[in-house]
MOPAC internal coordinates of N, CA, C and O (Angstrom, degrees):
PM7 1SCF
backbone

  N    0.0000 0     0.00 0     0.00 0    0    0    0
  C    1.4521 1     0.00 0     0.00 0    1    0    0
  C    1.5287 1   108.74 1     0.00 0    2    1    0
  O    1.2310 1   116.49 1   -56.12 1    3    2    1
  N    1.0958 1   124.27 1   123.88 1    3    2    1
  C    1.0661 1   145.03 1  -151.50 1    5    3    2
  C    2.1538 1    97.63 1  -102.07 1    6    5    3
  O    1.2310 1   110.39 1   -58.81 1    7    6    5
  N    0.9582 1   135.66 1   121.19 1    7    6    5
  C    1.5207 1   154.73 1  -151.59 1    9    7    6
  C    2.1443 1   101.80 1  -111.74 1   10    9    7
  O    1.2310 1   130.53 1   -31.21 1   11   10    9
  N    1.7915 1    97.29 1   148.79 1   11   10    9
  C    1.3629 1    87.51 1  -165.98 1   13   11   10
  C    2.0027 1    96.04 1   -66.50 1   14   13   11
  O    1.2310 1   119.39 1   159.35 1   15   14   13
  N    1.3790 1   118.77 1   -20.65 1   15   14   13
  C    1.3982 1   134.17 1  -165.46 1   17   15   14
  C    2.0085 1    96.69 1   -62.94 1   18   17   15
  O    1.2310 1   117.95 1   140.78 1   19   18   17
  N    0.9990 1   121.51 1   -39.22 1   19   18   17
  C    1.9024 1   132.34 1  -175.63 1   21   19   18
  C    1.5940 1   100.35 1   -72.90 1   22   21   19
  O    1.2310 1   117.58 1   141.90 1   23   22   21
  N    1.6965 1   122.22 1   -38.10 1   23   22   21
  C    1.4092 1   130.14 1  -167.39 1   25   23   22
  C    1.1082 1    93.45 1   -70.47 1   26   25   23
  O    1.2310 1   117.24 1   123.50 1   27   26   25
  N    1.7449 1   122.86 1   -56.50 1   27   26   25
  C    1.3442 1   122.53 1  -150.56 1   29   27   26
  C    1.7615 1   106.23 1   -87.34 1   30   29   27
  O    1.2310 1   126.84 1   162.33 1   31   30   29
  N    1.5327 1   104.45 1   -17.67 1   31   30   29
  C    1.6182 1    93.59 1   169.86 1   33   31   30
  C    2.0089 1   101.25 1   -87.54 1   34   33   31
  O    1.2310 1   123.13 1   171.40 1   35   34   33
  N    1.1867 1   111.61 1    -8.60 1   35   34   33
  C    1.4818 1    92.94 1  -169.91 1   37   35   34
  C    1.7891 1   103.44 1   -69.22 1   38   37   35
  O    1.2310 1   137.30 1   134.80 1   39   38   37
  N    1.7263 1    84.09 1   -45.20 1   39   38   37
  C    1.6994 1    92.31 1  -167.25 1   41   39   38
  C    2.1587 1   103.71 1   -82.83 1   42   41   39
  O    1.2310 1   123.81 1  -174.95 1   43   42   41
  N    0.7481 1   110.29 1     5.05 1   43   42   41
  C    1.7328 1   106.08 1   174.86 1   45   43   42
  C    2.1814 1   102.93 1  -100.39 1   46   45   43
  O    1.2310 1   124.10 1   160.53 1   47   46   45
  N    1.7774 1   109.74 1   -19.47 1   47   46   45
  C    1.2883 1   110.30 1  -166.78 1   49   47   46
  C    1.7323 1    99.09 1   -73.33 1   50   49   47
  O    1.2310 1   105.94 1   176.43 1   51   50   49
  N    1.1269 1   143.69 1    -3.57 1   51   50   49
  C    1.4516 1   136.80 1   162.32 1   53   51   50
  C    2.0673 1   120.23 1   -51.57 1   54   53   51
  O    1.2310 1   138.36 1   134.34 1   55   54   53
  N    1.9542 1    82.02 1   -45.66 1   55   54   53
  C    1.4598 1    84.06 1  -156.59 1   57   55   54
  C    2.1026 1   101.98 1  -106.69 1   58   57   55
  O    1.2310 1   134.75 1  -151.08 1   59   58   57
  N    1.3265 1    89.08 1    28.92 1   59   58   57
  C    1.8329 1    87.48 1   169.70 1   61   59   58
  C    1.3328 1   109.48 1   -80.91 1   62   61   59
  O    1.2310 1   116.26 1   142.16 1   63   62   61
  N    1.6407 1   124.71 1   -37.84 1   63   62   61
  C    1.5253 1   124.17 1  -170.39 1   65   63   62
  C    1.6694 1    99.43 1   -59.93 1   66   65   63
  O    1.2310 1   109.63 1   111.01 1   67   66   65
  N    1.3459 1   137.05 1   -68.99 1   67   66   65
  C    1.1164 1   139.55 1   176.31 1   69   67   66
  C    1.6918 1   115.48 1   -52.07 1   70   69   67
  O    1.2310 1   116.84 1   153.08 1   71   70   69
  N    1.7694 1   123.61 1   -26.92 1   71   70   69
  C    1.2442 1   116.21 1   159.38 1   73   71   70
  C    1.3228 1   106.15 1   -59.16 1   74   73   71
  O    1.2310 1   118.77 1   126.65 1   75   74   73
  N    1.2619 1   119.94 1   -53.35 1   75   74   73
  C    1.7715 1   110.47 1  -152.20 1   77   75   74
  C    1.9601 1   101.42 1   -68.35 1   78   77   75
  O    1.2310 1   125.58 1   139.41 1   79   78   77
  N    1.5598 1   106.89 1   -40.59 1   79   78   77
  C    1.6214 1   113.89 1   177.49 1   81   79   78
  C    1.8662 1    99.27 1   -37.73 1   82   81   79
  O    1.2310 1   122.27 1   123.12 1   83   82   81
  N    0.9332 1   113.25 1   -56.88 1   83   82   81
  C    1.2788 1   120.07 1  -154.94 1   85   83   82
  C    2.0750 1   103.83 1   -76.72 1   86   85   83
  O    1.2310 1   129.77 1   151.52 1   87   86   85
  N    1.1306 1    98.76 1   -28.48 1   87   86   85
  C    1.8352 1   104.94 1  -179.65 1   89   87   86
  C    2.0656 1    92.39 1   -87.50 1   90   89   87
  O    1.2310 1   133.41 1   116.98 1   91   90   89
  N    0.9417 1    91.69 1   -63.02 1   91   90   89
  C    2.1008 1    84.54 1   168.44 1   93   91   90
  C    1.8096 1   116.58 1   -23.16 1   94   93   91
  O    1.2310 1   136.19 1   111.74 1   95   94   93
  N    1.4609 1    86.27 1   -68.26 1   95   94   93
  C    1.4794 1    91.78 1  -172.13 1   97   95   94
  C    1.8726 1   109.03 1   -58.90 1   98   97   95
  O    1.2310 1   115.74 1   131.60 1   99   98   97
  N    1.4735 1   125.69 1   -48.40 1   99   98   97
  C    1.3577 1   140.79 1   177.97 1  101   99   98
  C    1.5741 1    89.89 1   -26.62 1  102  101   99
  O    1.2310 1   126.97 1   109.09 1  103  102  101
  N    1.3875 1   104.19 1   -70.91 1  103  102  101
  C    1.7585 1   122.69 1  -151.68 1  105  103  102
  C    1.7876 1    91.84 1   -68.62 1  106  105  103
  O    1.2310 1   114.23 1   123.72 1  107  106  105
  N    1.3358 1   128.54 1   -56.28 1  107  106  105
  C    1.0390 1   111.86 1   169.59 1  109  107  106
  C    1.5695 1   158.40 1   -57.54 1  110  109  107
  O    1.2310 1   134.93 1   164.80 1  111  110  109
  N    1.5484 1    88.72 1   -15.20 1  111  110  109
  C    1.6321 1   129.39 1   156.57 1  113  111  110
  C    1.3836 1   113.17 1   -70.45 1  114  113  111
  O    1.2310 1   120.00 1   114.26 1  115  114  113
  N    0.9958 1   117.60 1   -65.74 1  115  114  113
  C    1.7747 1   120.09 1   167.32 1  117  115  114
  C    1.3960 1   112.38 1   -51.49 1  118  117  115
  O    1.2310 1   106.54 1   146.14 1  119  118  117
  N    1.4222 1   142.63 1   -33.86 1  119  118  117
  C    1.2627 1   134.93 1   164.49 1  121  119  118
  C    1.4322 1   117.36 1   -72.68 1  122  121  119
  O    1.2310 1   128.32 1   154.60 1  123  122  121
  N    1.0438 1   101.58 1   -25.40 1  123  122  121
  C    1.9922 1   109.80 1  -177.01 1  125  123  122
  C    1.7991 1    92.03 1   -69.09 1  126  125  123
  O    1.2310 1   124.00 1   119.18 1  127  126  125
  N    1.3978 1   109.93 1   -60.82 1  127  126  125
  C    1.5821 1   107.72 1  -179.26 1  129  127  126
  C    1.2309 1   131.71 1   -51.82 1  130  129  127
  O    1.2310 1   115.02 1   146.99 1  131  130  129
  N    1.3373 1   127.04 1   -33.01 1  131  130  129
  C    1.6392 1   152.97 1   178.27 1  133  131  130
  C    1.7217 1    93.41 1   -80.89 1  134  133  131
  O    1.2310 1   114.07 1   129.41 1  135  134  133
  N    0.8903 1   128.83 1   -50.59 1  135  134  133
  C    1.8110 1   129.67 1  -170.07 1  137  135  134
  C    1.6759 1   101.81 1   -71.58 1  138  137  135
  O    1.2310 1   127.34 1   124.61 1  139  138  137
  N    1.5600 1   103.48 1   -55.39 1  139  138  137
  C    1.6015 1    97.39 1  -156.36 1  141  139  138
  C    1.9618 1   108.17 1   -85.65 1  142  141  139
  O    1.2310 1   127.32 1  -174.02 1  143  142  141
  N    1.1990 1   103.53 1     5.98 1  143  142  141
  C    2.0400 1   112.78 1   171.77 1  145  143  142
  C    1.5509 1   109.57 1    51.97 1  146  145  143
  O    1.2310 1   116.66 1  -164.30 1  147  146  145
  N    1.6326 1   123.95 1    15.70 1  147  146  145
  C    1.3054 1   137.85 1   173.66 1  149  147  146
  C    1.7356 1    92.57 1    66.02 1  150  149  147
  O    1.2310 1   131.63 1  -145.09 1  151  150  149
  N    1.4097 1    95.15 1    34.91 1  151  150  149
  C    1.6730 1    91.46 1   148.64 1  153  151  150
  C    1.5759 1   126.59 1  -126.91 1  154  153  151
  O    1.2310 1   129.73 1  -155.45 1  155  154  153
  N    1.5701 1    98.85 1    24.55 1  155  154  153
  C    1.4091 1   100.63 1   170.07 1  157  155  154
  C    1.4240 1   113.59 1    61.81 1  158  157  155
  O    1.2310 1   121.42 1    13.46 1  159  158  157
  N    1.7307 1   114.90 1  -166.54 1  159  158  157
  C    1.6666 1   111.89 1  -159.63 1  161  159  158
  C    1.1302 1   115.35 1   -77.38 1  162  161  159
  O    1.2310 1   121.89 1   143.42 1  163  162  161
  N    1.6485 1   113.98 1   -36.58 1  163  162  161
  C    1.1866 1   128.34 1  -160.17 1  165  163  162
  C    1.5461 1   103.77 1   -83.10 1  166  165  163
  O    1.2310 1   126.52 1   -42.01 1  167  166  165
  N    1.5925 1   105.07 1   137.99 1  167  166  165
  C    1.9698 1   125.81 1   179.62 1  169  167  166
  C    1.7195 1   101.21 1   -69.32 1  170  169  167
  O    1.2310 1   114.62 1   -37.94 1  171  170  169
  N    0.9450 1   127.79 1   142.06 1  171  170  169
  C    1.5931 1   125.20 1   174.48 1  173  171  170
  C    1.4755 1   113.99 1   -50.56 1  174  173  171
  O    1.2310 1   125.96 1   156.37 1  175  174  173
  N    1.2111 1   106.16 1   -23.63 1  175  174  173
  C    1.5353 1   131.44 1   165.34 1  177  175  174
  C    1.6530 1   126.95 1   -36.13 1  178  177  175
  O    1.2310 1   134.42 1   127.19 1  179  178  177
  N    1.6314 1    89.71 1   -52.81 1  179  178  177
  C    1.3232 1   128.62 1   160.06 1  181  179  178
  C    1.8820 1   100.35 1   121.94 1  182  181  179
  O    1.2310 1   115.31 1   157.45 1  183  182  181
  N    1.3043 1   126.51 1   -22.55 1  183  182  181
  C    1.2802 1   145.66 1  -151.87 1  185  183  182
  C    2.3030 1    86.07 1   -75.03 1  186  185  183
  O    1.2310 1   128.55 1   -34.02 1  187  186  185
  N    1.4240 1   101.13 1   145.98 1  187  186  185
  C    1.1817 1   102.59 1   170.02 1  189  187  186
  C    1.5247 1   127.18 1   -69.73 1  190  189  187
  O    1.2310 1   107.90 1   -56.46 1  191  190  189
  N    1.1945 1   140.20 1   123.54 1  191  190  189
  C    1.1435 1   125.87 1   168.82 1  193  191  190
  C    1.9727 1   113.00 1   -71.65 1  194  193  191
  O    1.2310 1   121.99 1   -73.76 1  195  194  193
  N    1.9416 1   113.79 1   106.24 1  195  194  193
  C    1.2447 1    95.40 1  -175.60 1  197  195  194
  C    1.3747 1   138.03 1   -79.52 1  198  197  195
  O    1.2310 1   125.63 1  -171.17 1  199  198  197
  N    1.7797 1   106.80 1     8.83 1  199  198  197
  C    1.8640 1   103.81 1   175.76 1  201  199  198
  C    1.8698 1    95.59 1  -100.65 1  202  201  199
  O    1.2310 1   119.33 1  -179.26 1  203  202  201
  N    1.3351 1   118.89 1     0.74 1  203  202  201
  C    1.4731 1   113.20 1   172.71 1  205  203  202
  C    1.6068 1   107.71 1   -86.05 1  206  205  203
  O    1.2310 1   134.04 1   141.41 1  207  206  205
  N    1.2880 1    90.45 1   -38.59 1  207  206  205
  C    1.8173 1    82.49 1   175.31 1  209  207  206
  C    1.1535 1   119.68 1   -80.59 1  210  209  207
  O    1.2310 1   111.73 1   161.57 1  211  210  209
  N    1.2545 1   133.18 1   -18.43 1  211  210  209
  C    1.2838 1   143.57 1  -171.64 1  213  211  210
  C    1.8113 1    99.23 1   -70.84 1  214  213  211
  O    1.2310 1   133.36 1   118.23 1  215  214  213
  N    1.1160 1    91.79 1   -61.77 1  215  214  213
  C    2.4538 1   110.68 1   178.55 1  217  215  214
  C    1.7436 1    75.50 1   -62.63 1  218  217  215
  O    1.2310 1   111.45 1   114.40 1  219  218  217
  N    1.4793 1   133.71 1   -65.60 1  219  218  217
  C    1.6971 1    91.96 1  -155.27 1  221  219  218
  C    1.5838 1   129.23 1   -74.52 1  222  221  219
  O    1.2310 1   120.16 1  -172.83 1  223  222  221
  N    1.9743 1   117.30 1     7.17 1  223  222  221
  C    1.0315 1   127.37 1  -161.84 1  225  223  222
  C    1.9465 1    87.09 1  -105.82 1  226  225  223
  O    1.2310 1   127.90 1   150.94 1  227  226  225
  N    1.1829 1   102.40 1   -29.06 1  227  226  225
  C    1.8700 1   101.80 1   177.91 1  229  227  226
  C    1.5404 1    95.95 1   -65.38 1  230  229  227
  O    1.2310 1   117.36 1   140.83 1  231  230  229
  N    1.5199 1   122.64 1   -39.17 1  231  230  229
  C    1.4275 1   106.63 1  -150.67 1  233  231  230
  C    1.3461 1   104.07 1   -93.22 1  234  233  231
  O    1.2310 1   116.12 1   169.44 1  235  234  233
  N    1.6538 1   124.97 1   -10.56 1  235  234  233
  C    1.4819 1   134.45 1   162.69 1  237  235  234
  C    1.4364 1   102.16 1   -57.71 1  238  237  235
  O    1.2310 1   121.21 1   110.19 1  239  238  237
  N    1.7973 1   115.28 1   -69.81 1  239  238  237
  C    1.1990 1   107.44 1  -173.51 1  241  239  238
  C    1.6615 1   131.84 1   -49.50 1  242  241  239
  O    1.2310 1   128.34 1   156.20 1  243  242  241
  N    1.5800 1   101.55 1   -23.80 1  243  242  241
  C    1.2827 1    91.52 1  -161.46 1  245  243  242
  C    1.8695 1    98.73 1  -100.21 1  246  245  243
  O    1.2310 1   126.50 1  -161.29 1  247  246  245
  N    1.3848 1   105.10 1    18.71 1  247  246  245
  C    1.4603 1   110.03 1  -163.56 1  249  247  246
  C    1.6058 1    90.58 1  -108.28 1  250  249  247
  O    1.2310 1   118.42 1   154.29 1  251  250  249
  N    1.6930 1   120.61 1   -25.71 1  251  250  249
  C    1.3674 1   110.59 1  -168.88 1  253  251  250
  C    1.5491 1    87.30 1   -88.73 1  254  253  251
  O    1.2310 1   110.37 1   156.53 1  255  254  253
  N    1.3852 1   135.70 1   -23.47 1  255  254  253
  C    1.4780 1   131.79 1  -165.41 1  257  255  254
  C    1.7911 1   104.76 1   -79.33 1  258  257  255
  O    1.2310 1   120.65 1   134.41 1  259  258  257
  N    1.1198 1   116.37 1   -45.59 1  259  258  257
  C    1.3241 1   143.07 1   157.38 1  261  259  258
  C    2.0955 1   102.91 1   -28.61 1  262  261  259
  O    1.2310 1   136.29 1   116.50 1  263  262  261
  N    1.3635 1    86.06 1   -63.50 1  263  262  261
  C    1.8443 1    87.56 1  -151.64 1  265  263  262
  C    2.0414 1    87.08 1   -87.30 1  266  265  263
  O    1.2310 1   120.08 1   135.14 1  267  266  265
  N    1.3272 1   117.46 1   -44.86 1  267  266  265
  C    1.6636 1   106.11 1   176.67 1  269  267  266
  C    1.3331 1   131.07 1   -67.77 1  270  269  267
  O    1.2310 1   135.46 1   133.74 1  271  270  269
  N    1.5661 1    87.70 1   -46.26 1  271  270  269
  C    1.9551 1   103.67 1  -157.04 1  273  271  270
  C    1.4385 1   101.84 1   -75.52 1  274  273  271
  O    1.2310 1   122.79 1   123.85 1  275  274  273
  N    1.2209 1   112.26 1   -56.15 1  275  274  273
  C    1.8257 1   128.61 1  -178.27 1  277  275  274
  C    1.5663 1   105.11 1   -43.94 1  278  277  275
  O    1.2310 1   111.03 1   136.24 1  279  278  277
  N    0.9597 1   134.49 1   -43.76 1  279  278  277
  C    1.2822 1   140.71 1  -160.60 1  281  279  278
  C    1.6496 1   107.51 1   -70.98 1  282  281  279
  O    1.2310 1   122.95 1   124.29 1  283  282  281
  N    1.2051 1   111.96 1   -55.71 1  283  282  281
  C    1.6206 1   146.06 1   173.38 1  285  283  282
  C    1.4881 1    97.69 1   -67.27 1  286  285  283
  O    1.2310 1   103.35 1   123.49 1  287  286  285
  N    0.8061 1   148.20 1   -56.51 1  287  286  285
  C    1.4887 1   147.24 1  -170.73 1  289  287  286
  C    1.3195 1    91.31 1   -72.65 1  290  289  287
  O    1.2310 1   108.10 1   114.98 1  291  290  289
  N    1.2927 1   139.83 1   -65.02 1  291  290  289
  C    1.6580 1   144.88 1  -153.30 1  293  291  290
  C    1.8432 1    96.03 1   -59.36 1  294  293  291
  O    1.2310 1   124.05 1   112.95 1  295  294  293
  N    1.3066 1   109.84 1   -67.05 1  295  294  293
  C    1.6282 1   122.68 1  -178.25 1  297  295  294
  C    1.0767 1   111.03 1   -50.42 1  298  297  295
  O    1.2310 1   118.84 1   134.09 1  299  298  297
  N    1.6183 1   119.83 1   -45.91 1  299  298  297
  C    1.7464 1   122.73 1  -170.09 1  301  299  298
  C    2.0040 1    89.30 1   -62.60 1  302  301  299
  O    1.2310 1   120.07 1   140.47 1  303  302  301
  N    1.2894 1   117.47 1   -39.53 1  303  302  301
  C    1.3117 1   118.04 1  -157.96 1  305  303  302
  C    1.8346 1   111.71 1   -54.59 1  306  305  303
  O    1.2310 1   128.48 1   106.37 1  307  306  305
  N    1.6842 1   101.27 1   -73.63 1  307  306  305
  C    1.0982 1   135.66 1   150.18 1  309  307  306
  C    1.3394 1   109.11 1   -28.98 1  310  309  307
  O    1.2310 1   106.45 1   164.41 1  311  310  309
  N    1.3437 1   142.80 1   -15.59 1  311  310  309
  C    1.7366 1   127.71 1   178.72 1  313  311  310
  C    1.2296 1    80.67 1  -104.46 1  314  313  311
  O    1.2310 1   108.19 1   133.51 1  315  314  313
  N    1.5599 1   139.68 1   -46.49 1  315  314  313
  C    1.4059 1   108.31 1  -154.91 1  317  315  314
  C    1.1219 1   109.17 1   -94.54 1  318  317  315
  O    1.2310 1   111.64 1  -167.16 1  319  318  317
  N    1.3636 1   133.37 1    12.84 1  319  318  317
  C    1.6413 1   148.33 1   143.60 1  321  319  318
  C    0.9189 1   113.36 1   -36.41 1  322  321  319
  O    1.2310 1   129.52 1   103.84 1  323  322  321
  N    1.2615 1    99.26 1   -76.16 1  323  322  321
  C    1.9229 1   128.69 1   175.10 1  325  323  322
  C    1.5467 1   102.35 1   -58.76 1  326  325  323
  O    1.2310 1   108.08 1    86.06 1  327  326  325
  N    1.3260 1   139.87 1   -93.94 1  327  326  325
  C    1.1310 1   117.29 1  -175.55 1  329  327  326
  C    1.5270 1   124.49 1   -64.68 1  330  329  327
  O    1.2310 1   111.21 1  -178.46 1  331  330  329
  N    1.0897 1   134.15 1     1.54 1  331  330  329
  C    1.6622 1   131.93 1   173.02 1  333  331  330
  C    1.5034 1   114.22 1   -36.19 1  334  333  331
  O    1.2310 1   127.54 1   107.10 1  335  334  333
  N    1.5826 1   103.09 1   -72.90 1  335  334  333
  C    1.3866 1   102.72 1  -174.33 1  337  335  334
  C    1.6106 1   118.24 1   -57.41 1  338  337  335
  O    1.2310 1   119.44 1   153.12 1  339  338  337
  N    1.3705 1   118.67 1   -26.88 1  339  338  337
  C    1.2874 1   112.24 1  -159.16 1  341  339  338
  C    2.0732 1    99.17 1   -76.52 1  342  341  339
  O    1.2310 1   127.18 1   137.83 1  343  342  341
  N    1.6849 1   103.80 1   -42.17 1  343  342  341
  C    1.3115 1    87.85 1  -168.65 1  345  343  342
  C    1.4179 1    88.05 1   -77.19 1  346  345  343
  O    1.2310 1    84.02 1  -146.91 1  347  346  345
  N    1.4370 1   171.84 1    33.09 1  347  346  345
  C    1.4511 1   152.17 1   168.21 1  349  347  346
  C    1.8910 1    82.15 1   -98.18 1  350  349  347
  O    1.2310 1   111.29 1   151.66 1  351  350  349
  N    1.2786 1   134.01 1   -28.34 1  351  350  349
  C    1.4860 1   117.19 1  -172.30 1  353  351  350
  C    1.6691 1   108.66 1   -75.13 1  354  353  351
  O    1.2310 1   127.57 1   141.76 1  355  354  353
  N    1.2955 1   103.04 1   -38.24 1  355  354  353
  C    1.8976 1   107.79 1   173.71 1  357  355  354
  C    1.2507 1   109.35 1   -46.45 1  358  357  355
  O    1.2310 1   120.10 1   180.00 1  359  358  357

């Protein structure tokens, strides 16, 4: 016998990969801000710092994956939710 708690993880297990993308990037955004003191990559020195650029090139990537990919993945998900059952009755 199958519980309303199994329904709601069956039908919520689509959209954890794009939840967790989006809590990754949060936590990795908040460390980029706390590390770099809103002075960005460059040392006053002028010389690059390379584990600051490295966290601010993760937090680009995971900010363009975040703001494009997630969006498109979530909707593509959700339509074939929504339409699944109807075309399996055709």
């Amino acid at each position: 016998m199958t519980g309303p708690r199994s329904r709601v993880r069956r039908e919520l297990a689509p959209f954890v990969g794009p939840a967790a993308v989006v809590v990754i990037y949060a936590v990795v955004r908040l460390v980029y801000i706390e590390l770099s003191d809103s002075g960005g990559v460059l040392t006053p020195a002028g010389s690059v710092d390379g584990a600051l650029a490295a966290l601010a090139l993760a937090t680009f990537l995971l900010r363009m994956l975040s703001l494009i990919v997630v969006p498109f993945v979530v909707v593509y998900r959700l339509v074939v939710r929504i339409l699944g059952p109807r075309a399996r009755r055709r």
